[in-house]
TORVOTI-975640 format. One record per residue (C-alpha): residue number from 1; residue in three letters; x, y, z. Coordinates in nm, 4 decimals. Last residue first. Layout:
# TORVOTI-975640
+-----+------+----------+----------+----------+
|  nr | rest |       xx |       yy |       zz |
+-----+------+----------+----------+----------+
| NUM |  ALA |        X |        Y |        Z |
...
+-----+------+----------+----------+----------+
***
This chain:
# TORVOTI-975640
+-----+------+----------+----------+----------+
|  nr | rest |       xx |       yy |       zz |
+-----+------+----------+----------+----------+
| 280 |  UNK |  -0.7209 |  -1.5345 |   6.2411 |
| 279 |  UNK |  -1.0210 |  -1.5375 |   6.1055 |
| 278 |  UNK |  -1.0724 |  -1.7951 |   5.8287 |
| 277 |  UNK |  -1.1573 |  -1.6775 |   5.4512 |
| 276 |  UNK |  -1.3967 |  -1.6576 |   5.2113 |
| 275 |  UNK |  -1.3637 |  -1.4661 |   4.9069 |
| 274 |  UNK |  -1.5876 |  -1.2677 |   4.6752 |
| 273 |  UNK |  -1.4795 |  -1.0267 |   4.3826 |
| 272 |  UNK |  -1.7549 |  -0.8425 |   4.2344 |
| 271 |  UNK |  -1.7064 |  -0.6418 |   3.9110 |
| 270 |  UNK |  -2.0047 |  -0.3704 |   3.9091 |
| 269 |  UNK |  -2.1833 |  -0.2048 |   3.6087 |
| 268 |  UNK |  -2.2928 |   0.1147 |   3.6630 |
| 267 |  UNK |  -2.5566 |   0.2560 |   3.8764 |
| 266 |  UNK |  -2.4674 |   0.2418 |   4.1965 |
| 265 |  UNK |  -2.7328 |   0.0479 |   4.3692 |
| 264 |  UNK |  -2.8965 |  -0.1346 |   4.0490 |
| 263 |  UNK |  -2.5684 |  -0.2489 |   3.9837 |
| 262 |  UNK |  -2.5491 |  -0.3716 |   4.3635 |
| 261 |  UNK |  -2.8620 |  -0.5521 |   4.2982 |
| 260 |  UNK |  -2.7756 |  -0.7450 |   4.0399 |
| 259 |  UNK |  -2.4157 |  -0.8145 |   4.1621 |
| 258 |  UNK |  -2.5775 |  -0.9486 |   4.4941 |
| 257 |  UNK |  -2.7797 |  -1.2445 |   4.2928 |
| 256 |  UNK |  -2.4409 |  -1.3043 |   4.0719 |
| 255 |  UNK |  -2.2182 |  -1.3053 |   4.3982 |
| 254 |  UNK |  -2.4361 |  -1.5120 |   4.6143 |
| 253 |  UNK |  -2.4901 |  -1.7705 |   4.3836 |
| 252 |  UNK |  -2.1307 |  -1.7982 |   4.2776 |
| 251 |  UNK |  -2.0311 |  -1.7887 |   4.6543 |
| 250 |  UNK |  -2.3582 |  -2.1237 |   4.6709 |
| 249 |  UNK |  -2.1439 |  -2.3172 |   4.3747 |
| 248 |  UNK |  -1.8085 |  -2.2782 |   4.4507 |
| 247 |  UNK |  -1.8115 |  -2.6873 |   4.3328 |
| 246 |  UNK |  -1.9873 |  -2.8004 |   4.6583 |
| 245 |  UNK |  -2.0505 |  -2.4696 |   4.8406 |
| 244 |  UNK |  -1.8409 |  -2.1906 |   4.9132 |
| 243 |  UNK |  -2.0605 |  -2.0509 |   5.2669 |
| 242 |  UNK |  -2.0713 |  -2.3966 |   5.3570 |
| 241 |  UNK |  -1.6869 |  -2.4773 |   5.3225 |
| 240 |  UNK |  -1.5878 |  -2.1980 |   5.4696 |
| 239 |  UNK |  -1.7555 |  -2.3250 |   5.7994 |
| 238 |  UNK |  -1.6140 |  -2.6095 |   5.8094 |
| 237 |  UNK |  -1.2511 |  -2.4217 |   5.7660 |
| 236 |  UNK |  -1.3534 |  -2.2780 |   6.0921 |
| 235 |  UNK |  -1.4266 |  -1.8835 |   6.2150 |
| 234 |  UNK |  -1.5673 |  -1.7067 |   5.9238 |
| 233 |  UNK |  -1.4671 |  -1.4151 |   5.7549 |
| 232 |  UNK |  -1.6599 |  -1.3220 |   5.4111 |
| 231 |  UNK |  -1.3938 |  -1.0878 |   5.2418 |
| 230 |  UNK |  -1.4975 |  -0.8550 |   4.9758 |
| 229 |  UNK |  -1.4011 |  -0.6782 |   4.6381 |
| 228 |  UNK |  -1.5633 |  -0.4108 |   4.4708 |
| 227 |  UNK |  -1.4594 |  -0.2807 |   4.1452 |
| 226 |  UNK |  -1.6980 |  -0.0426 |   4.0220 |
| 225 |  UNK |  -1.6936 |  -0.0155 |   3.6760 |
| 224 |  UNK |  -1.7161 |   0.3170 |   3.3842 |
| 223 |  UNK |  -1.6817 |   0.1911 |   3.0365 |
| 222 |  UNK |  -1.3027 |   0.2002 |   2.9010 |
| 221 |  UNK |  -1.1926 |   0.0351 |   3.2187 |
| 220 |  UNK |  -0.8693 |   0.2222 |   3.3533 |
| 219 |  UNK |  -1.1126 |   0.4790 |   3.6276 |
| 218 |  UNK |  -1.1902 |   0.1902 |   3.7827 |
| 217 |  UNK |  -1.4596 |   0.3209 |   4.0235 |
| 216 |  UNK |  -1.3970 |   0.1967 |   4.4028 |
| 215 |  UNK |  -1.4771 |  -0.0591 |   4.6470 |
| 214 |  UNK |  -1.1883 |  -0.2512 |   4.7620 |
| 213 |  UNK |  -1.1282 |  -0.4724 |   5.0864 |
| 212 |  UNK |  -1.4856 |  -0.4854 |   5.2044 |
| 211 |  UNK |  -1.4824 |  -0.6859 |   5.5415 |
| 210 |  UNK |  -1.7763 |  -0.8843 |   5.5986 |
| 209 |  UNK |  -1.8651 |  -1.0785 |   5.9314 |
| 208 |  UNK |  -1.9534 |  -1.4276 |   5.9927 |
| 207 |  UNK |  -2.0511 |  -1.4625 |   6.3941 |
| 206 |  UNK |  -2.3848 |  -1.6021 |   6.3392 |
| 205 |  UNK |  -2.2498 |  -1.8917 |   6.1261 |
| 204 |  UNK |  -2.4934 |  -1.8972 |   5.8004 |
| 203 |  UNK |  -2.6080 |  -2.2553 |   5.8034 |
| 202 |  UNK |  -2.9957 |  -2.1755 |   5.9366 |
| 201 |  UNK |  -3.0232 |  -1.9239 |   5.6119 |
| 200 |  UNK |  -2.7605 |  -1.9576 |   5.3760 |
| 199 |  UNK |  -2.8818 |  -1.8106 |   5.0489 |
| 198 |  UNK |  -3.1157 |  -1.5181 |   5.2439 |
| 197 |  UNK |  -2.8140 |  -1.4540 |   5.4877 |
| 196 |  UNK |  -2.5779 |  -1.4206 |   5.2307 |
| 195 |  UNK |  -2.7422 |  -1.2664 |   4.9945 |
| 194 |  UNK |  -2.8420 |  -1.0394 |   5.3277 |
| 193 |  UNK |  -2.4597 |  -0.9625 |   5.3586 |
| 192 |  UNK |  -2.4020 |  -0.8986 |   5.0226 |
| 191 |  UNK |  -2.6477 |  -0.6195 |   4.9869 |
| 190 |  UNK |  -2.5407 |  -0.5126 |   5.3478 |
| 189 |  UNK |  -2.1857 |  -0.4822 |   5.2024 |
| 188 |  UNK |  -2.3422 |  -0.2254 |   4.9204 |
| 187 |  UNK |  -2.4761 |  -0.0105 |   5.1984 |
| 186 |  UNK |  -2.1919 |   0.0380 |   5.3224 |
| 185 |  UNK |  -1.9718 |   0.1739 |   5.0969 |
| 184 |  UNK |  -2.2175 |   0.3675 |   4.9887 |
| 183 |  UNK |  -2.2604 |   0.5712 |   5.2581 |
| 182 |  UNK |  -2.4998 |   0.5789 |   5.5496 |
| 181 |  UNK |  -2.6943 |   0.8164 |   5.7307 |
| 180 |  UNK |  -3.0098 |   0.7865 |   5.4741 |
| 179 |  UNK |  -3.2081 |   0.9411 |   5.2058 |
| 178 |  UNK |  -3.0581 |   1.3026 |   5.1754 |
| 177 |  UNK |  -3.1809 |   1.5693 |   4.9126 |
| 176 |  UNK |  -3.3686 |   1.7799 |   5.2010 |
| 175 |  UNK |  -3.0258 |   1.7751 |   5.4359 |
| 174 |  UNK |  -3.0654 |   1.6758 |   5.7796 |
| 173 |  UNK |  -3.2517 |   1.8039 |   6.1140 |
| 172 |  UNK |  -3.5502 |   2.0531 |   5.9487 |
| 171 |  UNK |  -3.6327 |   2.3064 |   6.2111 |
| 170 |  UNK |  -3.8597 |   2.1963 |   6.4998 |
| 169 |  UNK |  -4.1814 |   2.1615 |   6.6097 |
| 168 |  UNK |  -4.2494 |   1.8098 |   6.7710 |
| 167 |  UNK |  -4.3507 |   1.5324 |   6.5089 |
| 166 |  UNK |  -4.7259 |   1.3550 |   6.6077 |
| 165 |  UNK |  -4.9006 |   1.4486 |   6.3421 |
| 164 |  UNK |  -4.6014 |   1.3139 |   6.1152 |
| 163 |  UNK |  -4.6273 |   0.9849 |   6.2897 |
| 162 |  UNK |  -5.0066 |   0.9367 |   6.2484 |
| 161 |  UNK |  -4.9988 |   1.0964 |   5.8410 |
| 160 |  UNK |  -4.7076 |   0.7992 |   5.7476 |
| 159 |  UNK |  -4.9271 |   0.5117 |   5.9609 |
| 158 |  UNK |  -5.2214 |   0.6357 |   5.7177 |
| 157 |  UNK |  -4.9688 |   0.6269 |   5.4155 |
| 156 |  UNK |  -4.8030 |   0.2695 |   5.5052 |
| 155 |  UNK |  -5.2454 |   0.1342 |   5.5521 |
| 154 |  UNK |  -5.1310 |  -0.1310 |   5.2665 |
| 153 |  UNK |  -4.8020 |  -0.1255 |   5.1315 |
| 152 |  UNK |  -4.7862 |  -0.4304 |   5.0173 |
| 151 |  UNK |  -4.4799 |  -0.5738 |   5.2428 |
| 150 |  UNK |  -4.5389 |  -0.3318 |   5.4781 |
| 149 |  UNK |  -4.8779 |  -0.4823 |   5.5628 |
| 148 |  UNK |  -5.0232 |  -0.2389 |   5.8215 |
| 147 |  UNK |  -5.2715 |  -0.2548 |   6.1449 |
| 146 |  UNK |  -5.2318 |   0.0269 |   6.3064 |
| 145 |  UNK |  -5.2944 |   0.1662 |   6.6836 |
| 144 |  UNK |  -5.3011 |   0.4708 |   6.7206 |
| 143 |  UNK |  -5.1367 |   0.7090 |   7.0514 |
| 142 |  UNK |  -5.1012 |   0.4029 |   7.2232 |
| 141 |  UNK |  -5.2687 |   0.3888 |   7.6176 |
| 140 |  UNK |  -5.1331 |   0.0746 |   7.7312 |
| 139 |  UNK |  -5.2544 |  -0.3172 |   7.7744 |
| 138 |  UNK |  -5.5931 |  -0.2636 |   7.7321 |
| 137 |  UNK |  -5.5825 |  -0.1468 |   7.3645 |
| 136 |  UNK |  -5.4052 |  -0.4435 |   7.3106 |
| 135 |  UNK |  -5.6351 |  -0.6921 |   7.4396 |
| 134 |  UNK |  -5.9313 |  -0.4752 |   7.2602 |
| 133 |  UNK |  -5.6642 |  -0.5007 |   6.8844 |
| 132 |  UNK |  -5.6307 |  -0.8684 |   6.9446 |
| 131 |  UNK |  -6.0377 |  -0.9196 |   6.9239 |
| 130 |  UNK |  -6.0176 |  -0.6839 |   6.6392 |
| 129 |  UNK |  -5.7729 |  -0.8930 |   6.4112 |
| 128 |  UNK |  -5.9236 |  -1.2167 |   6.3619 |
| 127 |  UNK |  -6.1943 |  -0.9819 |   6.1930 |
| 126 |  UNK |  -5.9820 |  -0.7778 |   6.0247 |
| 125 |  UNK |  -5.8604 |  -1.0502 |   5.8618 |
| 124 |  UNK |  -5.5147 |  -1.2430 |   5.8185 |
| 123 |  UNK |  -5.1525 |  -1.2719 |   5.6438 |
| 122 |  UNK |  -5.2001 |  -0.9595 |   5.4529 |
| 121 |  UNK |  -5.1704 |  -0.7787 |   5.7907 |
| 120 |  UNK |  -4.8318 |  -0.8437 |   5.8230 |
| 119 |  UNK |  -4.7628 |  -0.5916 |   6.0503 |
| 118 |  UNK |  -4.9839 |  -0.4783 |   6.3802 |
| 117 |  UNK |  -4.8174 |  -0.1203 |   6.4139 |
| 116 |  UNK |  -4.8779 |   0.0308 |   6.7624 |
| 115 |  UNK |  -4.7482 |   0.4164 |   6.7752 |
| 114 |  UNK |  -4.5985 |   0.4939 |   7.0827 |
| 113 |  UNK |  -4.5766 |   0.9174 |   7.1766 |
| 112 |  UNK |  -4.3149 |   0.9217 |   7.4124 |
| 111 |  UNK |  -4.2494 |   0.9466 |   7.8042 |
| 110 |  UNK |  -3.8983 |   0.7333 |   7.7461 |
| 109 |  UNK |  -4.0009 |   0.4665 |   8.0107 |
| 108 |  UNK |  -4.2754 |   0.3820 |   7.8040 |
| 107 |  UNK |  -4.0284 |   0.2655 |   7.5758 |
| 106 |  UNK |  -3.8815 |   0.0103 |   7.7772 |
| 105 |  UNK |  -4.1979 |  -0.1409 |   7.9188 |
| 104 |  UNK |  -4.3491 |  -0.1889 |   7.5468 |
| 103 |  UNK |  -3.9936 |  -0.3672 |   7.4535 |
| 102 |  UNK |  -4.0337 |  -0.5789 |   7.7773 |
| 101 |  UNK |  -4.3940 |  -0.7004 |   7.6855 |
| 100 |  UNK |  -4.3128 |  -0.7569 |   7.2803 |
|  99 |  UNK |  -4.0700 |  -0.9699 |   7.4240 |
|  98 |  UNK |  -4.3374 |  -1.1707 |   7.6387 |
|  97 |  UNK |  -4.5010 |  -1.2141 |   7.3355 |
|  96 |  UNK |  -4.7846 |  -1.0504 |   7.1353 |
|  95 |  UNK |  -4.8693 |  -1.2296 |   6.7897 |
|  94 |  UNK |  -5.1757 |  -1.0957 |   6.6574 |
|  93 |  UNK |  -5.0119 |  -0.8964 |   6.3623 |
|  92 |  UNK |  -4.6263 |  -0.9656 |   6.3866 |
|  91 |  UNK |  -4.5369 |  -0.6654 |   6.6472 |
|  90 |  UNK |  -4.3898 |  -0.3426 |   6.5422 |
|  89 |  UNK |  -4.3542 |  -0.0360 |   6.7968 |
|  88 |  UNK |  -4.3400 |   0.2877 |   6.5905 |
|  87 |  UNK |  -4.1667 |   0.5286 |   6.8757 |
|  86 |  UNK |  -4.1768 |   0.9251 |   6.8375 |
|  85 |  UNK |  -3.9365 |   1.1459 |   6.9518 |
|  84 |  UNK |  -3.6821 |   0.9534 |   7.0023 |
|  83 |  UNK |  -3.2659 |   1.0234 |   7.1282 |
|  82 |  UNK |  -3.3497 |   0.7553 |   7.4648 |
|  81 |  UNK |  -3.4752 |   0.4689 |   7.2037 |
|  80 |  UNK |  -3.0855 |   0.5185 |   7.0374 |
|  79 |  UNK |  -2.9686 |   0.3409 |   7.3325 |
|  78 |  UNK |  -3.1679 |   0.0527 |   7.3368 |
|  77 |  UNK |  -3.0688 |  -0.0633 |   7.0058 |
|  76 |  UNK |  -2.7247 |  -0.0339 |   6.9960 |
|  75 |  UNK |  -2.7545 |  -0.2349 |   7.3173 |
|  74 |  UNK |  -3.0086 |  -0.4751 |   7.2454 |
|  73 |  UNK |  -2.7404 |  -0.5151 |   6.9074 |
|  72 |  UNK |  -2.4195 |  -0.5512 |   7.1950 |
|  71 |  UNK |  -2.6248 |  -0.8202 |   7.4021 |
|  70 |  UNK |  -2.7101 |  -1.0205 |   7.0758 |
|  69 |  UNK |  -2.3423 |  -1.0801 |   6.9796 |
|  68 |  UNK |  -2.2319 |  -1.1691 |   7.2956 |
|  67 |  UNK |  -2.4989 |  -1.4123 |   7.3731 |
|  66 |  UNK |  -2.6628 |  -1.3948 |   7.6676 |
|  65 |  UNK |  -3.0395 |  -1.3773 |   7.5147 |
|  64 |  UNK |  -3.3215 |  -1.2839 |   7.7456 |
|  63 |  UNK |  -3.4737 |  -0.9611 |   7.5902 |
|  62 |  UNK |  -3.3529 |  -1.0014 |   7.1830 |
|  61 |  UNK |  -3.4386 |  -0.7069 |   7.0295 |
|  60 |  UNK |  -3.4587 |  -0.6481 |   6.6952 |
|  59 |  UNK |  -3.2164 |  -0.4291 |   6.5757 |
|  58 |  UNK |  -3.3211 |  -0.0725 |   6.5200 |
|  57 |  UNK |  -3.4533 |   0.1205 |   6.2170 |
|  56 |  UNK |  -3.4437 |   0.4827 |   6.2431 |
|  55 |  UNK |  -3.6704 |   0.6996 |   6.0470 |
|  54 |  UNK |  -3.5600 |   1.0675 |   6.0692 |
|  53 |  UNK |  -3.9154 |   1.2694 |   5.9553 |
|  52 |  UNK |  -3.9375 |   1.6153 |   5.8121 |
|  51 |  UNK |  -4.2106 |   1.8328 |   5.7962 |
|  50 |  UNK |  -4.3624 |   2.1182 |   5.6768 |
|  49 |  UNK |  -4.4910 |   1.9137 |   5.3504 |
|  48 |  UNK |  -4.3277 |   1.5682 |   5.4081 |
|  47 |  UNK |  -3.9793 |   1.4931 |   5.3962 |
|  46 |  UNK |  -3.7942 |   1.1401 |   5.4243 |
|  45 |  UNK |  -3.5306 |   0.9936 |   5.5584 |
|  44 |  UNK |  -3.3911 |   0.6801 |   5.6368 |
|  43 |  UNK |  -3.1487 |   0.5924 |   5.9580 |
|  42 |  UNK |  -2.9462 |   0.2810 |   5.9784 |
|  41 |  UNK |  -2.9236 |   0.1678 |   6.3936 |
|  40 |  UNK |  -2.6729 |  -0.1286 |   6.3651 |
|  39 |  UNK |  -2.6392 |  -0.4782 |   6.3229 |
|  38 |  UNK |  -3.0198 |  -0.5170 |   6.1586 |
|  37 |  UNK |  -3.0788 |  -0.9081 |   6.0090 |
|  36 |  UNK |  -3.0660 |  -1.0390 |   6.3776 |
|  35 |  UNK |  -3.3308 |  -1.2646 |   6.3262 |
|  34 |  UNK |  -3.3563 |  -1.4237 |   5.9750 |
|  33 |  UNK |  -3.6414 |  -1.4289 |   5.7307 |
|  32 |  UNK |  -3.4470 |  -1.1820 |   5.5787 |
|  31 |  UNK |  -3.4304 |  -0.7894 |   5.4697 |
|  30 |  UNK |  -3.1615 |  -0.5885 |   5.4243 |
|  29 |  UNK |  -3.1536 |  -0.1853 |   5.4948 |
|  28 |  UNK |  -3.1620 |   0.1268 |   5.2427 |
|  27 |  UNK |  -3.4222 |  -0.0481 |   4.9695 |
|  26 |  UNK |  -3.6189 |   0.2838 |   4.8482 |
|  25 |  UNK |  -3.9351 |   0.3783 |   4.9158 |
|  24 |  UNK |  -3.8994 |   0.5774 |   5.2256 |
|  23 |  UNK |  -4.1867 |   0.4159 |   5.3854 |
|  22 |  UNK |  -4.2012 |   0.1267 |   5.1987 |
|  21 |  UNK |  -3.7844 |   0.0701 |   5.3007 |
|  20 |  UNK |  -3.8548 |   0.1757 |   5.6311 |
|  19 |  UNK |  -4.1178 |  -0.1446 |   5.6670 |
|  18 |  UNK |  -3.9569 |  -0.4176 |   5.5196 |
|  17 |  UNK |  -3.6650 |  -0.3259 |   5.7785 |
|  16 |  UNK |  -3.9201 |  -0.3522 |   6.0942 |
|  15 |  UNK |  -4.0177 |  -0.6440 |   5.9811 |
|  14 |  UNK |  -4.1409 |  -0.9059 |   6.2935 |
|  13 |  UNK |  -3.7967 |  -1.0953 |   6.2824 |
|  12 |  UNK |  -3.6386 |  -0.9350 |   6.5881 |
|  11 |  UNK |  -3.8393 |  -0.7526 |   6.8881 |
|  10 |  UNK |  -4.0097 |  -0.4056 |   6.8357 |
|   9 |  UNK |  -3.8750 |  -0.0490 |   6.7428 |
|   8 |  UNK |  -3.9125 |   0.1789 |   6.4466 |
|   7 |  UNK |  -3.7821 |   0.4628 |   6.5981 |
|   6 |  UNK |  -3.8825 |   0.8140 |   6.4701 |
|   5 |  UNK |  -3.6705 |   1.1238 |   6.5119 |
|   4 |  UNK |  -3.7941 |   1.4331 |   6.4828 |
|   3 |  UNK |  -3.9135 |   1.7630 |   6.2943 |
|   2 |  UNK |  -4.2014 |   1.9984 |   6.2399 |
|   1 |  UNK |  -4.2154 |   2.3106 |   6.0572 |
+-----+------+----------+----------+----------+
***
């Protein structure tokens, strides 16, 4: 048997989260064109024969930012890298920059198998590709180097057989039947958070957070309903107003496109209850 965790690691916006979910196929972390998506490590699951991977996806870091914010994600994220056993470094297909340099230099300082990932392949050609792929090669000895799309799923199964051939022995960490570390709970407020993020984009203050107020079955309906309600905090009354929208229109928006997929989520039908108000 062979066991381990596996970080998919590599600076923000380059889709580390669009990759988990193929792997484990199923949706257990928001996506967006957005950078900064991932707030905290979220780990996904998934068992092969005599083997059993613990994917964890990382924020993106961020190597020269000052920003409060940023500093305590590098930090999330840089201290799970010392629990790996393998690393899947990500990098947006020929795109190497000088944070893909200090992400490289951190992880080699963890004496780990790295695994190079060159993502959104379906954006170019195998031959734009190779001359990147001898730079790369040059740069440090990676155990494979793969280019992947993870939003089609192409060359997901080869990457799969690389990391799993590269597991230490070891008895199975976490339970056969379980897809991820986290609850519920929250993995329905990162369904509202990235309608917010995807519906907002640039507008979205970076310091909004979501507190869930209620999120429970109403055991009074006469069909079975989760009644979830939510607080988007924000800092100014401008603010507010862009998340509401002329007329409530964009927190109707986000609402009936997060609904859909927090039915999906749980089940059953869900009552959503959305409001936005000012940090004290």
């Amino acid at each position: 048997m062979y066991s381990g965790f596996v970080g998919i690691v590599g600076r923000a916006n380059v889709g580390k989260s669009t990759l988990l979910n193929k792997i484990l196929g199923e949706k257990i972390t928001i996506t967006a064109n957005k950078p900064q998506t991932t707030r905290e490590n979220i780990h996904g699951i998934k068992n092969y024969p005599n083997a059993q991977a613990i994917y964890v996806d990382t924020p993106g870091l961020y190597l020269k930012s000052h920003r409060t914010m940023v500093r305590n994600i590098n930090r999330i994220a840089r201290g799970v890298i010392k629990e790996l056993d393998v690393a899947v470094l990500v990098i947006d297909r020929n795109k190497w920059t000088p944070d893909d340099t200090a992400v490289l230099e951190y992880l080699a300082k963890a004496e780990i198998p790295i695994l190079l990932v060159l993502n959104k392949y379906d954006k170019t050609s195998l031959e734009e590709l190779l001359p990147s792929v001898t730079n790369l090669q040059a740069k440090f000895t990676f155990a494979e180097i793969i280019p992947v799309s993870a939003k089609n799923g192409y060359n997901v199964a080869k990457l799969e057989t690389a990391i799993v051939q590269l597991l230490p022995e070891g008895e199975a960490i976490a339970d056969s039947e379980t897809v991820t570390n986290k609850g519920l709970q929250f993995r329905a407020s990162e369904i509202i958070r990235e309608k917010l993020i995807r519906l907002l984009g640039d507008e979205l203050p970076y310091d909004c957070k979501l507190e869930m107020e209620k999120f429970e079955v109403d055991s009074t309906s006469s069909k079975k309903l989760y009644r979830i309600h939510a607080n988007i905090v924000v800092l100014r009354s401008g603010q507010k107003a862009i998340v509401i929208g002329k007329g409530a229109s964009r927190i109707k928006d986000i609402g009936s496109k997060a609904r859909i997929d927090l039915e999906k989520l749980l089940g059953i039908k869900v009552f959503l209850k959305l409001q936005v108000k000012i940090a004290k």
